[in-house]
C-alpha positions as CSV (number, residue, x, y, z in Angstrom):
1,X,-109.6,-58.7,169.2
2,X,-110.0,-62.6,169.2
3,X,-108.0,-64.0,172.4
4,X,-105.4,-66.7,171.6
5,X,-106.5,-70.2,173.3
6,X,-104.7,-70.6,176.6
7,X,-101.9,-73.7,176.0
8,X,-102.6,-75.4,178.8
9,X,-106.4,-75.4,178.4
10,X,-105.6,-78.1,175.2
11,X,-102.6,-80.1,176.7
12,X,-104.6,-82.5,178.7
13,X,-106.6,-83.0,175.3
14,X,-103.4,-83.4,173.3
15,X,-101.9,-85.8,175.7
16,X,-105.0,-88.4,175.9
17,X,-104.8,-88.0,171.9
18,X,-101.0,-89.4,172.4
19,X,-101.3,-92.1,174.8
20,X,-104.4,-93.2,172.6
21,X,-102.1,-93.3,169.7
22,X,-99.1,-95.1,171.3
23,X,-101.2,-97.6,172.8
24,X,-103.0,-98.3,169.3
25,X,-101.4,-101.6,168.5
26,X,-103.6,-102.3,165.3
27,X,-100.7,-103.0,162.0
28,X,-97.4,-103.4,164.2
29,X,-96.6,-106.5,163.0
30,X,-96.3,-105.4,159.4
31,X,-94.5,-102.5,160.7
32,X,-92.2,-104.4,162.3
33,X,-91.7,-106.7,159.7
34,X,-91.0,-103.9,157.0
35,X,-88.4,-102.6,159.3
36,X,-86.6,-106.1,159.1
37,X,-87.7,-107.2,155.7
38,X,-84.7,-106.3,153.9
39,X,-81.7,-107.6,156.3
40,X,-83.5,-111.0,156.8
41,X,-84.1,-111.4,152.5
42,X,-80.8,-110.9,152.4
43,X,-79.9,-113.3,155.0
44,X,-81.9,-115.8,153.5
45,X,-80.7,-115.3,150.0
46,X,-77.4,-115.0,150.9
47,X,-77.3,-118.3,152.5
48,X,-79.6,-119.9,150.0
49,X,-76.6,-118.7,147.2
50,X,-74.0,-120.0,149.6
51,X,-75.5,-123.2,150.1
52,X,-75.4,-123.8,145.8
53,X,-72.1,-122.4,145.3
54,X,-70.5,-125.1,148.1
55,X,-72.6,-127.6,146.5
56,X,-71.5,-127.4,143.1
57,X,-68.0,-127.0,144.2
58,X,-68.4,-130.2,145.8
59,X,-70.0,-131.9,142.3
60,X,-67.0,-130.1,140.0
61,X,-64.7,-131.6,143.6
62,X,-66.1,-134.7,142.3
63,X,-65.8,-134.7,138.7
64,X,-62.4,-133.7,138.8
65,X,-61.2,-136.7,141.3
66,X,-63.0,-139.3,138.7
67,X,-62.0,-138.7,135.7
68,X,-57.7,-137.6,137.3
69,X,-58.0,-141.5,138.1
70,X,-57.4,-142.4,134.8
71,X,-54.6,-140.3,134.4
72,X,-53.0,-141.5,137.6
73,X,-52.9,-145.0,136.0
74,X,-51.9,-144.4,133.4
75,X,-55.4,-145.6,130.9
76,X,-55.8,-142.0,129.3
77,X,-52.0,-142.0,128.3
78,X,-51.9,-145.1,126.7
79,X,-55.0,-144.6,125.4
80,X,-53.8,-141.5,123.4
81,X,-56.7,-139.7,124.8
82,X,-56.5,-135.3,124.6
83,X,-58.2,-132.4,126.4
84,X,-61.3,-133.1,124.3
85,X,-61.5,-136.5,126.3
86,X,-60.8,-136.1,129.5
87,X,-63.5,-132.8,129.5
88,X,-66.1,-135.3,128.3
89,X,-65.2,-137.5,131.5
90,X,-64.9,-134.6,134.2
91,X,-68.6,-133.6,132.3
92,X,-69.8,-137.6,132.4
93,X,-69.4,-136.9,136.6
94,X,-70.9,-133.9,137.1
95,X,-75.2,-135.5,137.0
96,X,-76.0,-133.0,134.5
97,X,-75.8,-130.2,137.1
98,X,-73.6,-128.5,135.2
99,X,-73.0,-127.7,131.3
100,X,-70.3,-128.7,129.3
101,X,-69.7,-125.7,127.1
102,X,-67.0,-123.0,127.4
103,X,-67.8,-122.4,130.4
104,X,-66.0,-125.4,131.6
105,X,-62.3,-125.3,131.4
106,X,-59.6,-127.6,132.4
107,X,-55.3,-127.2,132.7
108,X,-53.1,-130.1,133.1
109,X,-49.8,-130.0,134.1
110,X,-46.4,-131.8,135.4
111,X,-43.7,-130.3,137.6
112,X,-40.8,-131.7,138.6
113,X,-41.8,-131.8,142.8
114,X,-44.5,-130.7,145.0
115,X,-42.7,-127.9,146.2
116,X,-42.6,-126.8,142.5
117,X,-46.2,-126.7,141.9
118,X,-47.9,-123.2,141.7
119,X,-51.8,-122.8,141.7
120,X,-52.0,-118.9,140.3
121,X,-55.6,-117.7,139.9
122,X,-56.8,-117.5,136.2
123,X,-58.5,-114.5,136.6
124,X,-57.5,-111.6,134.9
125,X,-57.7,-108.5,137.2
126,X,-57.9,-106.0,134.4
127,X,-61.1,-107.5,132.8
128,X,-62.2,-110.2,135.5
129,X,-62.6,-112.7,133.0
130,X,-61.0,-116.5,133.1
131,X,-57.4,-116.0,131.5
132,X,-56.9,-119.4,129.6
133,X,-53.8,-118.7,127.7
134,X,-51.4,-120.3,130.4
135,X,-53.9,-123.4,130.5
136,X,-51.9,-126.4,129.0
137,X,-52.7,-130.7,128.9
138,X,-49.9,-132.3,129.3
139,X,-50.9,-135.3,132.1
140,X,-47.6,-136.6,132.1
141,X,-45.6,-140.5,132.2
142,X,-45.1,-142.6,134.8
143,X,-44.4,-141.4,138.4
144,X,-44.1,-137.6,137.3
145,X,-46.3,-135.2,139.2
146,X,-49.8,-133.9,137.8
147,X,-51.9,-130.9,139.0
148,X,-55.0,-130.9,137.6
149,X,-57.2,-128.0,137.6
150,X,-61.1,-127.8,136.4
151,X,-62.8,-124.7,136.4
152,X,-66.3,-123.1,136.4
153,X,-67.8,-119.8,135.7
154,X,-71.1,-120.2,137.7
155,X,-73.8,-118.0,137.4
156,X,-75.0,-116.4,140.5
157,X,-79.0,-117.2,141.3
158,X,-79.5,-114.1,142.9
159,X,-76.8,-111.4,142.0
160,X,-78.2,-108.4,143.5
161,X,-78.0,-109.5,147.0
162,X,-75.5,-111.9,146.2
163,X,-73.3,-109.8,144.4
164,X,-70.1,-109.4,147.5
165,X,-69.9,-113.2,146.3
166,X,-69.1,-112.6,142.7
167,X,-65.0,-112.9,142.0
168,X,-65.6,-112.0,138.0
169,X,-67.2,-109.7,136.0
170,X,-70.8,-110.0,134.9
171,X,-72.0,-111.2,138.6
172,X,-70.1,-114.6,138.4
173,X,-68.5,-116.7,140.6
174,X,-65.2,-118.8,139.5
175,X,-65.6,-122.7,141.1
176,X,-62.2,-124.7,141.1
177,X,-60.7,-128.0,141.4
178,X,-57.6,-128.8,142.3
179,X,-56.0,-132.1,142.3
180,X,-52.1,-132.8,142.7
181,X,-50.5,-136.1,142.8
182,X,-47.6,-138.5,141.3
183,X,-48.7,-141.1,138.1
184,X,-48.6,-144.4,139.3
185,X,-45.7,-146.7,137.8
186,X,-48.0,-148.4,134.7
187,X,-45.5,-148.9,132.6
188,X,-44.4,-147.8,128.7
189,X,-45.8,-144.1,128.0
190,X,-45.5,-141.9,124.9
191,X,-44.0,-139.2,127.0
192,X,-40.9,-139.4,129.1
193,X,-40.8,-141.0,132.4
194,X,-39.4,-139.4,135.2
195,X,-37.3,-142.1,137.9
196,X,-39.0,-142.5,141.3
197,X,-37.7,-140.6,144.2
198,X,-34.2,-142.5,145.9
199,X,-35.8,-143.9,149.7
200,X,-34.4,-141.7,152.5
201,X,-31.7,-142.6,154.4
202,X,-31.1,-145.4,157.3
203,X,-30.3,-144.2,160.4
């Protein structure tokens, strides 16, 4: 009968095999790097895709203030401009970084104070898609109160790692600009003209 080999005849053998393998050193960066490869693309993505998203908020930001100057004075009312209009000048603003399609949508509106004003997000939760049917262009007379609102639908560069940014369906991201002031006093308008808040006051 063939003996079995003695265990401890082989585990000095075993152990210089070991500490020759541990101390092998050839490939560990690559190993190392596959081991962080995914957290730090994602990292880098993520903040590459935040980076453009506060960007073009910023160039929409823009836009928006630009062309609600006109309003303010009062030149787009007397002008008879519409919606069509003031799009085209929120789009003139935007250095071509952005298209002027459907994807751009805009809501006008006067209230009768500040405190009044609502900002309610367009989105519709059941379909997460923009919900334009509340959206209205009325930018008001003299010295009544405008909020202005522009949207976006932006697509996202890099959806499947950017995808906990999204706030729509179809891996898109909503941009808004919002703009709230009171039309200056410029005089006749087509619409009516609301009177100018009474001072405070004396002591």
């Amino acid at each position: 009968m063939r003996s079995l080999p003695i265990p401890g005849h082989f585990a000095p053998k075993w152990q210089k095999r070991f500490q020759a393998f541990a101390s092998d050193k050839r490939g560990l960066a690559a190993v190392e790097f596959a081991l962080i490869a995914v957290p730090f693309f994602f990292l880098i993505f993520g903040l590459l895709e935040v980076c453009v998203i506060f960007i073009m908020s910023s160039v929409l930001e823009h836009g928006a203030n630009e062309a609600a100057r006109a309003i303010k004075t009062g030149q787009f009312q007397q002008a008879g401009l519409g919606q069509t209009q003031f799009k085209n000048a929120v789009c003139a603003e935007l250095f071509d970084l952005m298209t002027c399609d459907n994807r751009l949508q805009i809501d006008v509106q006067t209230f009768g104070s500040f405190a009044g004003t609502s900002n309610p997000s367009p989105i519709d939760p059941s379909t997460g898609d923009l919900d334009t049917s509340t959206f209205a262009f009325t930018p008001g007379a003299q010295n009544q109160i405008v909020v202005i609102r522009v949207f976006y639908e932006w697509d996202l560069i890099i959806p499947i790692m950017s995808k906990p940014l999204a706030n729509m369906s179809g891996d898109r991201r909503l941009l808004q600009a919002t703009i709230a002031f009171r039309n200056e006093p410029f005089g006749n308008s087509s619409a009516t003209a609301s009177p100018p808040p009474p001072p405070p006051p004396g002591p």
